[in-house]
C-alpha positions in Angstrom: 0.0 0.0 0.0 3.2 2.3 -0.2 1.8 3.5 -3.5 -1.8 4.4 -1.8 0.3 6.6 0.5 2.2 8.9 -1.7 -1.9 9.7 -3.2 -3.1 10.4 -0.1 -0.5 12.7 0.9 -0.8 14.8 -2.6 -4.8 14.7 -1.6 -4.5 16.0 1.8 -2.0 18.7 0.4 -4.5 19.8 -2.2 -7.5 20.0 0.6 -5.3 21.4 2.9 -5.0 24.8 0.4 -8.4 25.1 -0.2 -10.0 28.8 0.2 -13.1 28.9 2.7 -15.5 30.0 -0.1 -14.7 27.6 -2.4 -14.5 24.7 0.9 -18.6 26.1 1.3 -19.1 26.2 -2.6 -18.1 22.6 -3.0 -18.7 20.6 0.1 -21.2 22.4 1.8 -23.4 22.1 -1.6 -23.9 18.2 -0.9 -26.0 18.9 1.5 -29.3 19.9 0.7 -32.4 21.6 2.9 -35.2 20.8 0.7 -38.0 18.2 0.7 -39.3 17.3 -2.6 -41.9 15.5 -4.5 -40.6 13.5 -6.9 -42.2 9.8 -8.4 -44.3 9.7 -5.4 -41.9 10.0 -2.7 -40.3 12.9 -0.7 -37.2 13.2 -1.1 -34.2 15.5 -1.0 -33.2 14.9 -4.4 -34.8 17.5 -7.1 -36.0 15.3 -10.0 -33.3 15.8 -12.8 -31.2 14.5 -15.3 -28.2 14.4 -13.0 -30.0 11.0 -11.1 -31.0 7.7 -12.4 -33.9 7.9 -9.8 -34.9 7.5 -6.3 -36.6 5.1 -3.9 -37.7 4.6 -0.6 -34.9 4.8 2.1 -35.8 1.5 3.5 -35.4 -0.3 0.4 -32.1 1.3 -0.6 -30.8 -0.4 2.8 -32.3 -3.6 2.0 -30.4 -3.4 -1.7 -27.2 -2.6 -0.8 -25.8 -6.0 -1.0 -27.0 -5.9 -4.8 -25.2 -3.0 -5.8 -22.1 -4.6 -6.6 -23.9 -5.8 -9.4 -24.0 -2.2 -10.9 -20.0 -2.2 -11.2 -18.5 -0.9 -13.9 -15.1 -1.3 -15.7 -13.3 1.8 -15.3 -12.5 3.6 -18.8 -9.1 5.3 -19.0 -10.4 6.6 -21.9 -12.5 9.8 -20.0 -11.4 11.0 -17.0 -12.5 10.0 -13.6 -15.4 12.4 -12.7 -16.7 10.8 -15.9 -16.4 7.3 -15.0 -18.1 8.3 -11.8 -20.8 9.9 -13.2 -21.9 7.0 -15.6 -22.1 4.9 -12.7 -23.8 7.7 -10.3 -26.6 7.8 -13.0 -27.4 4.3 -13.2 -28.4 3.8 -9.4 -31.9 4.8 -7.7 -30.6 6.8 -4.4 -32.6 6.5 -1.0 -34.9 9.1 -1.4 -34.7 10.1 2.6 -32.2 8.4 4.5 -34.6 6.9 7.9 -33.3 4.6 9.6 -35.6 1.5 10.8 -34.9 2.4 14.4 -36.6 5.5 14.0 -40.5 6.4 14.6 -42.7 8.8 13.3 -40.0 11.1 10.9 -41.3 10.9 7.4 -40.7 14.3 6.4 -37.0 14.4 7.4 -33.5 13.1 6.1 -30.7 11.2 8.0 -32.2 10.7 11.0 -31.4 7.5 13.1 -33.0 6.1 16.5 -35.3 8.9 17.1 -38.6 9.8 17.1 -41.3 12.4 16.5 -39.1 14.5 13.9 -40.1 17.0 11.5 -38.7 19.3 8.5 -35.1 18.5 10.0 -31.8 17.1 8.8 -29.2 15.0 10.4 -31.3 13.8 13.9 -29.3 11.1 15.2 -29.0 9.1 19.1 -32.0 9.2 20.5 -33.6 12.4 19.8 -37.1 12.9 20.0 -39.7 16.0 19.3 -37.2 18.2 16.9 -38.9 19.8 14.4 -37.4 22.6 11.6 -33.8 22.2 13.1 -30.5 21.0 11.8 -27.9 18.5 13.5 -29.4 17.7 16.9 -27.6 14.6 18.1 -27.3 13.0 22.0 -30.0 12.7 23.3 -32.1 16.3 22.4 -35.3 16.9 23.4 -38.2 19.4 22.6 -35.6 21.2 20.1 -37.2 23.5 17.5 -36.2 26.4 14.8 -32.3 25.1 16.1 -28.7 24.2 14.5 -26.0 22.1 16.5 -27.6 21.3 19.5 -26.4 18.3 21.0 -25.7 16.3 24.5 -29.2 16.2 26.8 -30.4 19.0 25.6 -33.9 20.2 26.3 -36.7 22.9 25.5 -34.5 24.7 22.9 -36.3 27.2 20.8 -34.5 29.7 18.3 -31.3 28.6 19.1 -27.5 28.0 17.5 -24.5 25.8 19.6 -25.8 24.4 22.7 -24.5 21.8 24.6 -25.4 20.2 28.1 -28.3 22.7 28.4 -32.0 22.9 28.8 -35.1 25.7 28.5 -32.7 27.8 26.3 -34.4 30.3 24.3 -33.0 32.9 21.0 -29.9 32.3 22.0 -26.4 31.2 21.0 -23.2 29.4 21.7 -24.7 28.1 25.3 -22.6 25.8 27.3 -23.6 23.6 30.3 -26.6 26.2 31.2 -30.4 27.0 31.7 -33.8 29.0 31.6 -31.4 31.5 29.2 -33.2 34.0 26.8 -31.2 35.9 24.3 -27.9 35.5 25.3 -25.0 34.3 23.8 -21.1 32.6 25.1 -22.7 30.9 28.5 -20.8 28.6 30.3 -22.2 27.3 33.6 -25.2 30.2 34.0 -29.1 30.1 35.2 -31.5 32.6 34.5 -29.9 35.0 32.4 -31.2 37.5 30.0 -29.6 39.6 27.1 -26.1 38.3 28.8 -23.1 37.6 27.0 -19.5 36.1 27.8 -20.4 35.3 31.1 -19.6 32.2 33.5 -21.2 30.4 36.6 -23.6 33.5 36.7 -27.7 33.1 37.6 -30.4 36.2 37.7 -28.6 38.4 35.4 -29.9 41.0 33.0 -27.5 42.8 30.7 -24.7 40.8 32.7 -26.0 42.8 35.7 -26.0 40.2 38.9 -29.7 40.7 40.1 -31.1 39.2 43.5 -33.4 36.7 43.3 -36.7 38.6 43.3 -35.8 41.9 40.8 -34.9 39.7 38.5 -38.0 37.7 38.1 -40.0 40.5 38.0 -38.0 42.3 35.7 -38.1 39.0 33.6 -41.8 39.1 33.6 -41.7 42.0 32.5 -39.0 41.3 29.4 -41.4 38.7 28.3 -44.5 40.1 27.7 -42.7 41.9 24.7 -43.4 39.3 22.5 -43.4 41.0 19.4 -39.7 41.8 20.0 -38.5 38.5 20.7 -37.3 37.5 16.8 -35.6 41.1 16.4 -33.7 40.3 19.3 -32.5 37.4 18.0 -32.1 38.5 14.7 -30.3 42.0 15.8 -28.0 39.6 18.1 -24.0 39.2 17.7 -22.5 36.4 16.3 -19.4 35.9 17.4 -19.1 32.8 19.1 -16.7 31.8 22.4 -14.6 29.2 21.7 -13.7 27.1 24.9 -10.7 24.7 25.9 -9.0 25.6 22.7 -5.6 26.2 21.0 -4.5 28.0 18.2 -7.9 28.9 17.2 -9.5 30.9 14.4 -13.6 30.3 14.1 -16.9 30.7 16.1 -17.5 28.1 19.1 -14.5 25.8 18.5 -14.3 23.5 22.0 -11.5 21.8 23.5 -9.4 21.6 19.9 -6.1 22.3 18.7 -4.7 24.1 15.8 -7.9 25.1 14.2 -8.1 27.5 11.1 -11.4 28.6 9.8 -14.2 26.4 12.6 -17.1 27.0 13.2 -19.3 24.7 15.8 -16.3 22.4 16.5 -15.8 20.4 19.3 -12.6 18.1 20.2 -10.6 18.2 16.7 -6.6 18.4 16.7 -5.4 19.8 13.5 -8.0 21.5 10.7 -9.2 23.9 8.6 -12.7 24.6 6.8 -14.3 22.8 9.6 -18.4 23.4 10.3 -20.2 21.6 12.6 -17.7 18.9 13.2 -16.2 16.7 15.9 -18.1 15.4 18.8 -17.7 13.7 22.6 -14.2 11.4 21.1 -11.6 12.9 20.2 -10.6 13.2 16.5 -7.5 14.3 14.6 -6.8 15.7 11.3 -10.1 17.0 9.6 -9.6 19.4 6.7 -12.7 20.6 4.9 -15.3 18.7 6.5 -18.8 19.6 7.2 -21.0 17.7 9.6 -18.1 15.3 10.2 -17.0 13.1 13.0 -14.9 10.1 13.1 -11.0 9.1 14.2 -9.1 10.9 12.2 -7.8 12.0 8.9 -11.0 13.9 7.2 -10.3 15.8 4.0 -13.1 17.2 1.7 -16.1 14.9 3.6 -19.5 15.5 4.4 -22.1 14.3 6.0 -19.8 11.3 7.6 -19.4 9.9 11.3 -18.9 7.3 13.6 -15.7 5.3 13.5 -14.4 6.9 10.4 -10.9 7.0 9.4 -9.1 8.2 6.2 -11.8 9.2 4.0 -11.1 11.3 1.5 -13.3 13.6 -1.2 -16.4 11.5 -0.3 -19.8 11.7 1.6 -22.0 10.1 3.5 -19.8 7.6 5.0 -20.3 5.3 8.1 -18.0 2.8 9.9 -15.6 2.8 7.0 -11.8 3.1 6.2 -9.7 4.2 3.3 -12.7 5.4 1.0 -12.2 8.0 -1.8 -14.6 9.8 -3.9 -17.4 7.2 -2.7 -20.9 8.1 -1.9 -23.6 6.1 0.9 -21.3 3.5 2.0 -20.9 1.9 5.5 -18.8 -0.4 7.2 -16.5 -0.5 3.7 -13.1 -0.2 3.1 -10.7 0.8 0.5 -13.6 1.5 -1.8 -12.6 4.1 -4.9 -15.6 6.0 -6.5 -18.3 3.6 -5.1 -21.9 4.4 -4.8 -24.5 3.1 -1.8 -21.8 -0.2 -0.7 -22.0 -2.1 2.4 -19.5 -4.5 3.9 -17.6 -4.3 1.3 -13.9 -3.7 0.2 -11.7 -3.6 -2.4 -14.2 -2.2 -4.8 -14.1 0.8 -7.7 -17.1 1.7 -9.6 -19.1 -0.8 -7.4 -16.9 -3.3 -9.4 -15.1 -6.1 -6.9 -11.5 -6.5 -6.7 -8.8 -9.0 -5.3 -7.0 -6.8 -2.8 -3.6 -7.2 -5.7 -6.3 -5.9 -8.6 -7.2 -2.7 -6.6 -4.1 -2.0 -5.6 -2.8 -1.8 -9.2 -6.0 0.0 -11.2 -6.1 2.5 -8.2 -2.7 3.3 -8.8 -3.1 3.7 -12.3 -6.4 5.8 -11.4 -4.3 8.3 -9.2 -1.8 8.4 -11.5 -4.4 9.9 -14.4 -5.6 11.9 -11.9 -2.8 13.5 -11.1 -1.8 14.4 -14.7 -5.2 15.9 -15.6 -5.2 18.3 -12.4 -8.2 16.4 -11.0 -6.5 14.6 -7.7 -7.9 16.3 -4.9 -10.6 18.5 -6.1 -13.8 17.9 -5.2 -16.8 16.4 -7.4 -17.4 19.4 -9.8 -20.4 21.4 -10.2 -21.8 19.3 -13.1 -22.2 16.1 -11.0 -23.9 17.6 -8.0 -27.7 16.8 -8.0 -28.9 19.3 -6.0 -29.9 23.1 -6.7 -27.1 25.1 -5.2 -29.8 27.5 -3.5 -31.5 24.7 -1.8 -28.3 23.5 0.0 -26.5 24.7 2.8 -23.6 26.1 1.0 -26.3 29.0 0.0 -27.6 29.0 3.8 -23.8 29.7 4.8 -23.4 32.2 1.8 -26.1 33.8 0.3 -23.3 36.0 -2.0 -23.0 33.0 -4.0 -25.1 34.3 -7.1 -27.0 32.4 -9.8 -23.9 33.2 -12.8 -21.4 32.2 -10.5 -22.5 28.5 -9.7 -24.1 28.2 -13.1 -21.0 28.8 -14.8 -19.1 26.0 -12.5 -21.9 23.6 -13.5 -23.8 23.9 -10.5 -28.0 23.4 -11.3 -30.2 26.7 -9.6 -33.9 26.6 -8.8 -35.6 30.0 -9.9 -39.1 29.1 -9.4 -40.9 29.1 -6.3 -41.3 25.0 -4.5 -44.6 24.4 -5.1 -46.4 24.3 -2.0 -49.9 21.7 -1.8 -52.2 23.9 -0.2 -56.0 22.3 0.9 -58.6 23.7 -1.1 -60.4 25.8 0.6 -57.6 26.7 3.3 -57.9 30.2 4.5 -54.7 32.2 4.2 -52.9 34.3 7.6 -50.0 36.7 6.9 -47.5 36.9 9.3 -47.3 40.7 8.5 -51.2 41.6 7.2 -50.6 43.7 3.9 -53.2 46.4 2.9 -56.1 44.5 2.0 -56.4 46.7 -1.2 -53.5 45.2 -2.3 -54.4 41.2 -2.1 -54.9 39.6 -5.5 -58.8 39.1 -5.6 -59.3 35.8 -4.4 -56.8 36.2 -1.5 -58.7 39.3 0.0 -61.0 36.5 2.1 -57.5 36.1 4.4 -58.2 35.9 8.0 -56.2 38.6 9.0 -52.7 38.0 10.5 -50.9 36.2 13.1 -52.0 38.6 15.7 -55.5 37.8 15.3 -54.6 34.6 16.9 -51.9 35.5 19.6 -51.9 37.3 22.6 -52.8 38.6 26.3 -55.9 37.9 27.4 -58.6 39.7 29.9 -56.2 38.2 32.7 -52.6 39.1 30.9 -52.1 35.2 30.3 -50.4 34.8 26.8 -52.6 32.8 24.7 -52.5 31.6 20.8 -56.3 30.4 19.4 -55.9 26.7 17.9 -57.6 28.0 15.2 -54.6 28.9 13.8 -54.0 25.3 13.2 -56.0 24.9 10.0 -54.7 27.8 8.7 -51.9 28.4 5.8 -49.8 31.4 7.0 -47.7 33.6 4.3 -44.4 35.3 5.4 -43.1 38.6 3.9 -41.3 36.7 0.8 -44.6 34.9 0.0 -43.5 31.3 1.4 -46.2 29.6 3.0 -46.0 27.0 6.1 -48.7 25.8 8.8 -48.6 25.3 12.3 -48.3 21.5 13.3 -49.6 20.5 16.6 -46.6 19.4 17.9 -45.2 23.1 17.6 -48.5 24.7 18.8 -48.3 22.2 22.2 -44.5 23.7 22.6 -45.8 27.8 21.9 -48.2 27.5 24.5 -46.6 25.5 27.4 -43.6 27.9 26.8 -45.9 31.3 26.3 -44.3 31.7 23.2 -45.5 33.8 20.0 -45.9 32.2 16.6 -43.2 32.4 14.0 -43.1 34.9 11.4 -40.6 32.9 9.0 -40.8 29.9 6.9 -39.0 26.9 8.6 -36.1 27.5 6.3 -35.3 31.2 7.0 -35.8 30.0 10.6 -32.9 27.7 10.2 -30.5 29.8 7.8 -30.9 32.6 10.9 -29.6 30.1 13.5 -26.7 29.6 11.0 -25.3 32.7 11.3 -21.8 32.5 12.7 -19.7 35.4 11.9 
């Protein structure tokens, strides 16, 4: 495997140069925030010529062992993203990636041995009731309109990094706390309110130590102003602490070492271009990575966790070893441009190998690799299914424009998802327009949100479950409802509805410098 070395070193120097932009532009875009309809199932793939198909999750698992069966010869005679691409477009991909182990999550993607999950991406270890919210992992609970929120955490609403905590509102980067409302850089606080960069601090306001009883009343107080609470948040800095850490440059890197460029980074030695990566072990060597745990020795990966090691330009990757430019594989191992593989090693194109065969054609692979230019970079533009403003590359960095991508080979949707709206549904605006200026058949609307919030006769906050047959419609004319779920979690928590759509919920929480 001497040979297999030298390639992985010239890789890791190629990833190790890459630009933040162009880290976001091509890894980041591999991971997509929409739901769509497409031959009957939901799924996050837009339909397309760039995919063969899709099919239910489930069925993809049960498959796997078949897909050897799609191998193809490699052909010297185009390049490699070529060869992968012919092989990429002959396999139906899992629609949604659910897990059997998981219960009631059917409009979600990568979610594993949780429960009660909606409109939310990457729920993993026994999560349950997370709805519009992005990586919540360890045991989270009651999480909603959230990004990175992981290790028994609880009642989280509106929220970005937190860790260890519980009844944390519109806040970020919160640390081992509680009962916190628009705050941010917490570590070991209680009842804390517009507070920021404090530690093992309780009844604050405006870092201001209160006693016991001021506080609560002027917290009362604080949240009647319910129309305020998502400018707060919005209007809120940043800048995240970062904790336990070394040789830092990023937003809320933990306990790591010689980090350039991190964002939402916990326990990681050695990186750059990291976001939302690490975990509870402790891992070494991760160089553009997004959502990424594992060993060690990450370099352009995404999507990928748990006992990981050595993967290289790929995604979606469990349990594996020595993987490059592969897609959906688990437990596998030296696997070379390999699609939706499990237990398997030796493989390229899905094709099997003698250990002696892969050695040699991946060394003549590299080799062409290396003389085109191509060793190292990333799957170009052309091959990536997904529209570039649908993924989280555009949720990161919304100065990406439409030329730019396009001209890289990167697909952009310009019309509106098509939302199924009941017939007969009545229509709510989150911010009520002149009437005069409704299209005719919308000027029936009942109103807006605050015809169904707020204080009653005895200055208890209430919301009308009315509202939960309604369609509402947000300044930018996207439309989402009110599930019960959510509803339950507004009132228990005296809570006002939200004025966005699910997705501009989570690209706020995203915000990180």
């Amino acid at each position: 495997m001497q040979d297999l070395k030298i390639w992985e070193e010239k890789i890791k120097e190629k990833r190790k140069s890459t630009e933040f932009r162009d880290f976001v532009k091509e890894i980041c875009s591999f991971s997509p925030l929409h739901i769509y309809k497409i031959n009957g199932f939901l799924s996050k793939f837009p339909s397309s010529d760039r995919i063969y198909g899709v099919q239910d999750g489930l069925v993809f698992e049960e498959n796997r062992d078949t897909l050897t069966n799609k191998g193809e010869e490699y052909d010297f005679s185009k390049n490699f993203f070529l060869n992968y691409k012919n092989l990429f477009q002959s396999i139906n991909l899992p629609a949604l990636m659910i897990q059997s182990d998981v219960e009631n999550a059917n409009y979600a993607d990568s979610i594993n041995s949780s429960k009660n999950v909606y409109l939310s991406f990457i729920v993993v270890m026994n999560c349950e009731n997370v709805l519009y919210s992005y990586y919540i992992k360890h045991n989270g609970k009651n999480v909603l309109n959230s990004v990175m929120v992981w290790n028994s955490c609880e009642n989280i609403y509106f929220c970005s990094g937190i860790i260890n905590s519980f009844n944390i509102f519109y806040s970020r980067y919160i640390y081992h706390s509680s009962n916190t409302w628009f705050s941010r850089n917490l570590v070991g606080c209680s009842e804390c309110i517009f507070c920021e960069n404090l530690e093992n601090k309780s009844y604050c306001i405006n870092n201001q130590e209160l006693e016991k009883s001021e506080y609560f009343t002027r917290k009362k107080q604080i949240l009647k102003q319910k129309k305020e609470f998502i400018n707060w948040y919005k209007n809120s800095n940043t800048g995240g602490m970062n904790m336990g850490s070394e040789k830092i440059l990023g937003n809320f890197v933990l306990f790591s070492e010689n980090i350039q460029n991190g964002y939402f980074v916990n326990k990681v030695k050695n990186g750059k271009n990291l976001i939302i990566s690490g975990g509870n072990e402790d891992f070494e060597n991760m160089y553009d990575t997004f959502c990424c745990g594992g060993i060690s020795d990450f370099y352009g990966v995404f999507a990928s966790g748990r006992l990981n090691e050595n993967i290289y330009c790929s995604g979606n990757i469990e349990k594996s070893s020595n993987i490059f430019y592969s897609y959906f594989c688990n437990d596998c191992s030296f696997c070379l441009g390999c699609i939706g593989l499990k237990n398997k090693s030796f493989c390229i194109l899905n094709k099997q190998y003698s250990k002696e065969e892969w050695q040699e054609l991946s060394n003549k692979i590299f080799a062409t690799m290396e003389e085109d230019g191509t060793l190292g970079e990333f799957f170009p533009g052309e091959i990536n299914p997904f529209y570039f403003n649908d993924t989280m590359a555009y949720f990161i960095d919304d100065s990406f424009t439409k030329e730019e991508v396009e001209k890289e080979g990167f697909m952009w949707r310009e019309e509106k998802v098509k939302v199924d709206i009941p017939e007969g549904a009545e229509v709510v605006y989150s911010t009520p327009p002149a009437r005069s200026s409704l299209p005719p058949q919308s000027r029936g609307t009942q109103g807006g949100l605050n015809d169904y919030q707020g204080f009653d006769s005895s200055g208890n906050w209430k919301i009308n479950p009315e509202i939960l047959k309604k369609v509402i419609v947000d300044k930018n004319g996207d439309y989402y409802r009110i599930i019960k779920q959510e509803y339950d979690f507004l009132v228990k928590h005296e809570l006002p509805l939200p004025e966005i759509h699910w997705l501009e919920r989570i690209k706020l929480s995203l915000k990180f410098n």
